[in-house]
C-alpha positions as CSV (number, residue, x, y, z in Angstrom):
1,X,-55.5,-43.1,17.6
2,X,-52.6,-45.2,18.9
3,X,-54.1,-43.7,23.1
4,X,-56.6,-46.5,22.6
5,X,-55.0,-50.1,22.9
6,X,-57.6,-52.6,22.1
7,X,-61.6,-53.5,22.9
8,X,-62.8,-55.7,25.8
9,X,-65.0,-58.6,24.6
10,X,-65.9,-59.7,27.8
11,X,-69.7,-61.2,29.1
12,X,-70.0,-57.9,30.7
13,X,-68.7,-55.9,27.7
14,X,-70.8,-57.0,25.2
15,X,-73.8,-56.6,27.5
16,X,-73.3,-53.1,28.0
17,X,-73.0,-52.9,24.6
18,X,-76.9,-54.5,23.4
19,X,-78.5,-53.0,26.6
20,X,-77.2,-49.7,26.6
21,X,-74.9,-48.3,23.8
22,X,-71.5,-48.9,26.1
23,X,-68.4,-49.7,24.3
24,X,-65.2,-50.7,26.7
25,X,-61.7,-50.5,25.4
26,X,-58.5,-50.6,26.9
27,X,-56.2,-47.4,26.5
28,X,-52.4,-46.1,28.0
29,X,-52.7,-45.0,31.6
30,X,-51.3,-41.5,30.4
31,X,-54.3,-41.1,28.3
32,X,-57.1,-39.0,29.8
33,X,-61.1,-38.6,28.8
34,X,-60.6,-35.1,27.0
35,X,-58.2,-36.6,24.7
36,X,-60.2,-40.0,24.0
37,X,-63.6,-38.6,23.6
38,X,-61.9,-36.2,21.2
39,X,-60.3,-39.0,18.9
40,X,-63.4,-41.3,19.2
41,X,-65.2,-38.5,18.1
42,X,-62.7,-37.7,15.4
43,X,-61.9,-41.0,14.0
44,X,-65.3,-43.0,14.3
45,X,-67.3,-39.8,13.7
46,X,-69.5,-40.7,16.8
47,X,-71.4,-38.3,19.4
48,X,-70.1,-39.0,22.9
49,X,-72.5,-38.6,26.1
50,X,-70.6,-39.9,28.5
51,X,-67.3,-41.4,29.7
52,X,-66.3,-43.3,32.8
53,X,-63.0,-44.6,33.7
54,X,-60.9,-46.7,35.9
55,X,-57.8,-47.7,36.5
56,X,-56.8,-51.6,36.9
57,X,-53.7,-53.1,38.2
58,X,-50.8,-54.7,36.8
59,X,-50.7,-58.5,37.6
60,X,-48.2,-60.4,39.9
61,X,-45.5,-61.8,37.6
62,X,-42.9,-64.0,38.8
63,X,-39.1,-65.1,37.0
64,X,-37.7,-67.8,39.4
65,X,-36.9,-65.9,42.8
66,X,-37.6,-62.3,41.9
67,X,-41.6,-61.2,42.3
68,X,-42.0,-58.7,39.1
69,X,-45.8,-57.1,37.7
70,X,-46.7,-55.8,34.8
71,X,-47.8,-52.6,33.9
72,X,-50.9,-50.9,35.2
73,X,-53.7,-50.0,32.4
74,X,-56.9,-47.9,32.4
75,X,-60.4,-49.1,31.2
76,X,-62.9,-46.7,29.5
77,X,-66.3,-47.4,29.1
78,X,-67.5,-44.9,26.3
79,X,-71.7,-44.2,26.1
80,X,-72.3,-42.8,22.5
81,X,-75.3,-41.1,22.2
82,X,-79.2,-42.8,20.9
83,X,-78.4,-43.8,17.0
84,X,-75.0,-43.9,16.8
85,X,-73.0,-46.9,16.5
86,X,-68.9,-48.4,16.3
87,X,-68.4,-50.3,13.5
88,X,-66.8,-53.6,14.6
89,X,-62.8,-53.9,14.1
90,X,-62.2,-57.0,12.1
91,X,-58.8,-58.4,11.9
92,X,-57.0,-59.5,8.9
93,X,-55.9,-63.3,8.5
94,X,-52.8,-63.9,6.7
């Protein structure tokens, strides 16, 4: 489970998510949809119908004369099929 980095909360996001059973998530730019529909499958015990994917670009990062990015990451929007659901990932407060 450690492909998948983190879930987009976004306008957009959470949209996809009430209109049409869409979750996005960030995961490692290595990772590809074989391997994440199997573990989303696996570890939220979900039906997948569809995957798409893209790849986004690092950003422009900057330490006094030297021009530097970060890394580049890929975006997976995940469509689970009619009646299944993701629970939501709550974190714990200390």
């Amino acid at each position: 489970m450690d492909r998948i980095k983190y879930a987009v909360l976004t306008d957009k996001s959470i949209q996809l998510l009430l209109g049409k059973n869409q979750y996005t998530s960030n995961v490692e730019s290595g990772s590809t949809r074989t391997e994440i529909k199997h573990w989303v499958e696996l570890f939220f015990g979900v039906k997948v119908k569809a995957m798409n994917s893209h790849r986004l670009p690092g950003k422009g990062r900057r330490m006094g004369p030297i021009m530097g990015h970060t890394m580049h990451y890929k975006r997976m929007i995940i469509t689970l099929q009619p009646g299944y659901s993701i629970p939501p990932v709550l974190k714990k407060e200390k």
